[in-house]
N, C-alpha and C positions, 0 to 999 in steps of 0.2 A: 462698454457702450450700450445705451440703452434705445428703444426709441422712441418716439412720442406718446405712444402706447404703455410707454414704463416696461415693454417686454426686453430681457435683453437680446441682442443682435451676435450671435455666435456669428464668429465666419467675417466679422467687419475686419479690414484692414488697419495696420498705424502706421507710420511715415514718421521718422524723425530725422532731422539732418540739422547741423549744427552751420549756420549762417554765417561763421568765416571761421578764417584758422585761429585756433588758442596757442598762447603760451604757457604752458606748467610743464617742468622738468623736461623741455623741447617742445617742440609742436606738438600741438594736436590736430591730427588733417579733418575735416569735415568727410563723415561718410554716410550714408544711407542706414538706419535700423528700422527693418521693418520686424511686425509683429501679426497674430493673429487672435481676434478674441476667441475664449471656450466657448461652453453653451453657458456660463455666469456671466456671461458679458466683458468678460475680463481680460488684458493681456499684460502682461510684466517684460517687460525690457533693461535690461542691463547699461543704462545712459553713464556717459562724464558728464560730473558736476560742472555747470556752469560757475560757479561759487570760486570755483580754483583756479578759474581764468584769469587773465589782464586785459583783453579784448573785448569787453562787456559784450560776450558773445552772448546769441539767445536761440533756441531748436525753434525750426520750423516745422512745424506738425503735422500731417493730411491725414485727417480720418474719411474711412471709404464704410458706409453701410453697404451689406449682401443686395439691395434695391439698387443701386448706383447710385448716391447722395452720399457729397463730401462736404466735407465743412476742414478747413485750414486757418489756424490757432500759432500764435508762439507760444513758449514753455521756456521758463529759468528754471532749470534744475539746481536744487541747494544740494549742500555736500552733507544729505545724510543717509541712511541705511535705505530710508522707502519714503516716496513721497506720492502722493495719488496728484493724478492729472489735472482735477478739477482743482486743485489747491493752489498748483504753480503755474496754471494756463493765462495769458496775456498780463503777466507781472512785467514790470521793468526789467531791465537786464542789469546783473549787478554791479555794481563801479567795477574799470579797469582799474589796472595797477601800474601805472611804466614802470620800467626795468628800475630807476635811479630808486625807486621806492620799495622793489622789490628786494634790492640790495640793502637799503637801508634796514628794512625787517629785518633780516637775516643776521645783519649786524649786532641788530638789537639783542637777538634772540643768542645771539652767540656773543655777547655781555653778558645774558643775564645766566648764559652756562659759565662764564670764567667766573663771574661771581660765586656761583652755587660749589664750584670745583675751588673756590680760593675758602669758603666755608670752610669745606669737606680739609680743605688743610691746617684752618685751625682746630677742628676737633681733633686732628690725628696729631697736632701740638698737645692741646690737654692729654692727649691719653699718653702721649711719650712722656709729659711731668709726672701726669701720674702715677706711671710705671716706675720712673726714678724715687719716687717717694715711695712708691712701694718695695722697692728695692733694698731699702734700709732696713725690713723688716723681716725681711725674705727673701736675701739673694737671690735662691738660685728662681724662685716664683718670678720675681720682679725683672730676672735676665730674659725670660723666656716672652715676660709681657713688653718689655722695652724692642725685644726685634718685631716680635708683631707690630708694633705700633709703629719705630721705625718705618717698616715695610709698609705699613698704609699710608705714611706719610708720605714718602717717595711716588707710588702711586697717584695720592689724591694732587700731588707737586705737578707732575706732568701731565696730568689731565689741567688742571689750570694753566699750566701754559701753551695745551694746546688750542684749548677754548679760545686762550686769549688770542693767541695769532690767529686763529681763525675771524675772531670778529675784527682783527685788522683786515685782514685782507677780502672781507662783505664787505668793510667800511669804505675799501678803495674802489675808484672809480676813475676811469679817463674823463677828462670834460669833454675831449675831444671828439667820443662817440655821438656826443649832442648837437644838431642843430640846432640853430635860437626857430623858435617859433612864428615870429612876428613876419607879418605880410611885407612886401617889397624886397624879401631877399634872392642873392644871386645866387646858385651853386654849380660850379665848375666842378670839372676834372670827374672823379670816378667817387662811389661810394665802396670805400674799404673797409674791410675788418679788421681789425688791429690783429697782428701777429699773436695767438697762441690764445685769445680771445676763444670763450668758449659760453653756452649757455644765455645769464641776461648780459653778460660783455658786450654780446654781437648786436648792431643798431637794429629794430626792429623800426615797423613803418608808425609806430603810435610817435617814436622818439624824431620822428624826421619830418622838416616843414612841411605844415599843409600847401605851402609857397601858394598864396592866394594873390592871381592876376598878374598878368604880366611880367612873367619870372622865364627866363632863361635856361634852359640846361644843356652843357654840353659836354662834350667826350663819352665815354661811355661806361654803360655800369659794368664793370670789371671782377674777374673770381677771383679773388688773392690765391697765389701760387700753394697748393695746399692742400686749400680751403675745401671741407667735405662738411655733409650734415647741415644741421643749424647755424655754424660759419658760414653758409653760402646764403648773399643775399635774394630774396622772393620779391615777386611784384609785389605782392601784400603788404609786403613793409616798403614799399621805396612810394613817395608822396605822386598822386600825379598832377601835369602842371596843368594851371586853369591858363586861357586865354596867351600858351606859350606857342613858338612855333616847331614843330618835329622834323627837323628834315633827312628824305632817305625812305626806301621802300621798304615794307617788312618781308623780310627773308629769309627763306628755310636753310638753316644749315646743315654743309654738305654732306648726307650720311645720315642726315635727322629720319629717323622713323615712326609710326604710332606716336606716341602724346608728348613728344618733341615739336609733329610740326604744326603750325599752327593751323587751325580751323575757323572759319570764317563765324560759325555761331560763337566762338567763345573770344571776338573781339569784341573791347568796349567802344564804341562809336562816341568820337567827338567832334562837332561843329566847329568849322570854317579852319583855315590855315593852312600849309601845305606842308606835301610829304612828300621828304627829296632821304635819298642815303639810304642806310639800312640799319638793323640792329645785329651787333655783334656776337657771337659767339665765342668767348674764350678757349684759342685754342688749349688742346688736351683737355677739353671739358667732359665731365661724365655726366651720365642722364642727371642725375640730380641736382648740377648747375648748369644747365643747358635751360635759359628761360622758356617758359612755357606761353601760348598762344592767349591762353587763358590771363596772361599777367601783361600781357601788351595793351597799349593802347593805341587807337588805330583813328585817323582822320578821315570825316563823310568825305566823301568823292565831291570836288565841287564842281560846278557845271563844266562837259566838255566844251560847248561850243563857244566860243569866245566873239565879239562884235566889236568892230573899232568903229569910228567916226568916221561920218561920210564926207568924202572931199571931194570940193567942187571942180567941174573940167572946162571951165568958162572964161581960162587965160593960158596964154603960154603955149611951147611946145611939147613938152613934156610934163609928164604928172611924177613925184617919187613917193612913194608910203614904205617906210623902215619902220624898223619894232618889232618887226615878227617873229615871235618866239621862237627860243630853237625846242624841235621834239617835235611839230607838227606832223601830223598826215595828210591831212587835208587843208584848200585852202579854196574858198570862193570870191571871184571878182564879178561885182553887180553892177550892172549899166543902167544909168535910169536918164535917156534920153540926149546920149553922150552925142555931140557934136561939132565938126572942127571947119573950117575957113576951106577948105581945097577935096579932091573927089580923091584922096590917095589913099583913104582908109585908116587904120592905127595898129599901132604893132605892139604886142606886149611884152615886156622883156624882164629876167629873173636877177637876181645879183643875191652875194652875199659881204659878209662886213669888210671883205675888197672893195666892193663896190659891184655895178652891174656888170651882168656878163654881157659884150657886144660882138662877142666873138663871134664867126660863122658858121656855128653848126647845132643851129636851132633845124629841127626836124620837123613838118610840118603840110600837112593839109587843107586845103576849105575850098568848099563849094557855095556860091548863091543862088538860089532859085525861088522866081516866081511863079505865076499862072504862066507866063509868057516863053520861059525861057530858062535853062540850066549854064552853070557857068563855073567852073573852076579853076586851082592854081595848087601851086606845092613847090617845096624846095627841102635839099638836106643839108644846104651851107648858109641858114637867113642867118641873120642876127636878132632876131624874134619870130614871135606868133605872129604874125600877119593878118590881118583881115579881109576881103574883097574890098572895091571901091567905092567910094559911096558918094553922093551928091552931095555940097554944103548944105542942103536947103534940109538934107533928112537927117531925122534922131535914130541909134539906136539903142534898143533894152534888150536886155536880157543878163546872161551868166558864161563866165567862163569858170569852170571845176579842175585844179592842179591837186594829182594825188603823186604823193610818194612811191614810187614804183620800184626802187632799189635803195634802200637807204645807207649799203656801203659804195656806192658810184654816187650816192644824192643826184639819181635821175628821177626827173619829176614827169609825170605825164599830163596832159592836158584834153582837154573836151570843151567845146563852146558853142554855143547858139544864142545869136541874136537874130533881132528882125528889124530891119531898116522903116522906118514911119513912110515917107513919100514914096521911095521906090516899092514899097510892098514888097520885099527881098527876104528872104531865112537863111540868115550863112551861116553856115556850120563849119568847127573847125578843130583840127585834131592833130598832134603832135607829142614828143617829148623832147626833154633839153637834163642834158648832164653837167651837173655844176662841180667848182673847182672846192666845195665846202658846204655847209647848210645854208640855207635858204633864209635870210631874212630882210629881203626888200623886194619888191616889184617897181618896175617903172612903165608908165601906157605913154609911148610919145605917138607921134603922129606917122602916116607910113613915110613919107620923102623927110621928115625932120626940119620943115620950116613953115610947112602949115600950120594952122594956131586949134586949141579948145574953145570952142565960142559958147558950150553951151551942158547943160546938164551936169554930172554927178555921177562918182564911183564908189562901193562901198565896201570894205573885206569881211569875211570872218573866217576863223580855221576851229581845227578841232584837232586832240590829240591823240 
């Protein structure tokens, strides 16, 4: 490294890390090489060829001058003895190879040896004729040149036929390992490795759908009974889905330590969808098929707070609003200037997909008070939240807040304050109620149940 000045920079740092995993003769893992220049400006690092990949992998570089100024470069290293920086810095990265191709070379190449070894057997044909013609001139010469030749011929025999079975068995290949490529595909069930599969056998992620949009996946990716090494399949090779849904939480498995479990910097964040379930862990798994956190992918959080549509309270004795998710914690009822026919007040009552609970052992307090005067009421047998009385002629606004307060009794608690319009009143009101299941309806009738809503509008939202 030199620097602007043309002086060299002893002391600068280099950074090389190889930008995903390779395949030649197994992985190659990405690791950090760092280096340090002399006082020539110089530093030599012992890199793997890019050249020998199928991954059109490429180094990512950080030079650091002894001032603090970096400058970050890729690098294809080609497969030869020395290559200086300036030669191979921001080159393409060299074509990948799939496996299907990488077999097929191999094939080739173990042709063109049964070829050279099926040679190597006709010359040890001529030399065994030769020997016999020289035989007639020269027994005992011509015995002694016929076993030599013999013997090489048997030799160069079995290398040709080992060549050749070799380049059968490059030539073969499961179709099965292949996914088709093409957008709109479904993939079920588990991604295997075929039994005894070993090397480019095993599906790597270049050989498996990009599945672009709206593709499905289900069951789960599975460790073939066995399966160790390069047999076990990696995030890196397995496609991830665009615009799919993941359902299921991601979850440490039990026993996972250190770079088992996952870490929230090395998820990949994908927008919208949800995440219900978990990911699997095959049992008797050892660290090296225990997925890594690093190879998961993980859905943005979408908004906790949820809003339904506001319903009107301007008929009828009763209001019902169902739908409510199950898993809440929270849940808020909004008054915006609710008012009903009689002075009895309104009562709010909880239900789940029974229906409402009207049972009597709604738990409950509330107080009204003005400038004028305090006034309150309670019960532990109602059959709701209760409110004080109120005059037809007045609205009131405000909130009632139900939280989850024991989620194996699904007792819910409650908190409310409104303010009555004409009486000038703040009633306030506090209780719990313990349901027979989870919660997913509310119903506000009126307090005696034959008074009517003449006016205003309720609205919910919860959170999770």
């Amino acid at each position: 490294m030199h620097g602007q000045d043309g002086e060299p920079e002893p002391g600068a740092s280099f950074e090389f890390r190889l930008n995903r995993y390779e395949v030649y003769e197994g992985f190659v893992v990405p690791e950090i090489m760092r280096g340090v220049a002399d006082e020539t400006g110089s530093c030599v690092l012992d890199l793997w060829p890019n050249q020998l990949g199928t991954t059109e992998s490429v180094y990512d570089v950080t030079m650091r001058s002894t001032t603090g100024k970096t400058q970050r470069i890729t690098a294809s290293v080609p497969a030869e003895a020395a290559a200086n920086l300036h030669d191979i810095a921001m080159l393409p990265p060299y074509p990948g190879k799939p496996d299907f191709q990488a077999q097929m070379d191999a094939a080739i190449e173990a042709k063109q040896s049964a070829v050279a070894a099926m040679d190597t057997t006709l010359e040890a044909r001529d030399v065994t004729l030769a020997a016999r013609d020289a035989a007639q001139s020269s027994e005992d010469d011509a015995t002694a040149q016929a076993v030599i030749a013999t013997t090489q011929a048997g030799i160069a025999t079995t290398k040709a036929a080992e060549a050749a079975a070799s380049a059968v068995t490059a030539a073969t290949f499961d179709p099965a390992l292949f996914v088709p490529k093409a957008g709109g595909v479904t993939m079920t069930g588990t991604l295997a490795v075929p039994a005894g599969a070993t090397g480019s056998n095993v599906p790597r992620a270049s050989e498996v759908v990009p599945l672009a949009g709206g593709v499905t996946m289900t069951g789960t990716l599975a460790v073939p009974a066995g399966a160790s090494g390069s047999n076990v399949p990696r995030a890196s090779e397995v496609a991830l889905l665009v615009g799919a849904t993941f359902t299921g939480a991601v979850a440490v498995p039990a026993g996972a330590s250190g770079a088992q479990v996952p870490q929230a910097q090395e998820v990949l964040l994908k927008t919208g969808g949800t995440a219900t379930g978990h990911i699997e862990v095959p049992a008797g798994a050892t660290v090296a098929q225990v997925m890594q956190a690093q190879e998961v992918v993980a859905l943005v959080e979408t908004a906790k707070i949820k809003d339904q549509t506001t319903v009107a309270t301007t008929s009828g004795t009763s209001i019902d609003i169902t739908g409510i998710p199950a898993g809440i914690k929270r849940l808020v009822v909004r008054f915006l200037g609710v008012g009903t026919s009689g002075t009895t007040g309104k009562k709010l009552q909880l239900g789940t997909s029974a229906g409402v609970d009207t049972t009597g052992n709604y738990v409950y307090n509330n107080y009204r008070t003005n400038a004028a005067n305090i006034a309150g009421s309670g019960s532990t047998t109602a059959t709701g939240f209760v409110d004080a009385d109120q005059l037809s002629t007045t609205r009131q606004y405000g909130t009632y807040v139900l939280e989850l307060a024991d989620a194996a009794t699904n007792t819910w608690t409650v908190t409310g304050l409104v303010v009555s319009g004409a009486t000038q009143y703040t009633i306030s009101t506090s209780g719990a109620k313990a349901l027979p299941g989870a919660l997913d309806r509310i119903r506000l009738t009126t307090g005696n149940g034959t008074d009517t809503f003449t006016a205003g509008s309720i609205s919910l939202s919860w959170e999770f």
